[in-house]
C-alpha positions as CSV (number, residue, x, y, z in Angstrom):
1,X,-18.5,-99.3,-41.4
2,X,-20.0,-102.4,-40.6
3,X,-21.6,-103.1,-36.8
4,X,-18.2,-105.7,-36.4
5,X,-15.8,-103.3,-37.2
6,X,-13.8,-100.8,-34.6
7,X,-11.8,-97.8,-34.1
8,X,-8.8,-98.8,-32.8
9,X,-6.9,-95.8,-30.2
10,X,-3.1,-96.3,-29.2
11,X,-2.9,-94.6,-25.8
12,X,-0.3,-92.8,-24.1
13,X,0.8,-95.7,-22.2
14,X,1.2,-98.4,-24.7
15,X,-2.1,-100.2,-25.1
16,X,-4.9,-100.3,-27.7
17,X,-8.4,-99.8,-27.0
18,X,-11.1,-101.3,-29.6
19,X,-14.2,-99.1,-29.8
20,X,-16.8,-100.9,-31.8
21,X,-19.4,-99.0,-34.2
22,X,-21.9,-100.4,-32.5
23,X,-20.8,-98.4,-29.4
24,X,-20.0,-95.2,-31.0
25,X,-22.4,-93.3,-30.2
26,X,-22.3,-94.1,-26.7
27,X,-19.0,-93.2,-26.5
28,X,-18.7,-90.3,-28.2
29,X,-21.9,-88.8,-26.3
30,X,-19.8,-89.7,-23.1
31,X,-16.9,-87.7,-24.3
32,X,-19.1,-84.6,-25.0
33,X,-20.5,-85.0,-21.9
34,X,-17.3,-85.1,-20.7
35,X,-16.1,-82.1,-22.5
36,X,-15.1,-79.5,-19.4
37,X,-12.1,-82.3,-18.3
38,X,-9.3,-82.1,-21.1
39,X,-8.5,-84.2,-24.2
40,X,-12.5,-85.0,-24.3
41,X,-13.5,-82.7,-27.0
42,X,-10.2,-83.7,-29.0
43,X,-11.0,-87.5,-28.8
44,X,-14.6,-87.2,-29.8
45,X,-13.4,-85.2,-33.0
46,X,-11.0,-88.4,-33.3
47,X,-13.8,-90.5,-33.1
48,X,-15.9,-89.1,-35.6
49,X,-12.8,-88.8,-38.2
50,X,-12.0,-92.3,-37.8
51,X,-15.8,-93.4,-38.3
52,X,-16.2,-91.3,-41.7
53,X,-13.3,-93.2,-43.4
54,X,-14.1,-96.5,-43.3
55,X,-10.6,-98.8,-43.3
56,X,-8.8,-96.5,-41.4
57,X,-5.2,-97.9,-41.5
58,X,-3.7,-97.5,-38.4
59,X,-4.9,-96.8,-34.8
60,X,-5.3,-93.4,-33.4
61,X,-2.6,-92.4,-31.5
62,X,-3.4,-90.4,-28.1
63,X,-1.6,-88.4,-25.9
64,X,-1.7,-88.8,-21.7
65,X,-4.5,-86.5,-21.6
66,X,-6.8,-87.9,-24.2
67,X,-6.3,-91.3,-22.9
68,X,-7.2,-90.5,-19.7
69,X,-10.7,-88.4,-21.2
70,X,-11.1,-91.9,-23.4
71,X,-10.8,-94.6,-20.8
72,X,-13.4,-92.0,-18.6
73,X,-15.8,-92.2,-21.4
74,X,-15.5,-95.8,-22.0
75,X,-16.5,-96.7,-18.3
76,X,-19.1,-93.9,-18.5
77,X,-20.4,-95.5,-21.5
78,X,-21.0,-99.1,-20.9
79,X,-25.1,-99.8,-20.1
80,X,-26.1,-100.5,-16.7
81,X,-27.9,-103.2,-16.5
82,X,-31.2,-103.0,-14.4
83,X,-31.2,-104.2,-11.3
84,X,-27.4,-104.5,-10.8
């Protein structure tokens, strides 16, 4: 995939969430890391299936619980800036 294009998730309560490639990583780390509070370890695998097939169609739908583990990694995800 190229560094402009996203994974798209449709969450549990009706919105989309973009991850970009270039934040991948990051987030898929932070869902690992997250991986003893539910839907974590299912998202990540999500993730990574939606990276390896570049064009993928549609979004990736998500239940309650793997939105939740999502938006966690997300917020856990974004860099800190120093001195903020």
């Amino acid at each position: 995939m190229g560094s402009s294009e996203s994974v798209h998730f449709d969450l549990a309560d009706g919105t989309s969430v973009g991850v970009k490639s270039s934040n991948y990583r990051r987030v898929y780390e932070a869902l690992w890391k997250l991986s003893s509070v539910p839907g974590a370890v299912s998202t990540a695998t999500l993730l990574l299936g939606a990276t390896r097939r570049p064009g993928y169609p549609h979004g990736v739908k998500l239940d309650a619980v793997q939105s939740a583990a999502l938006r966690s990694a997300i917020s856990r995800s974004k860099p800190t800036r120093a001195g903020a």
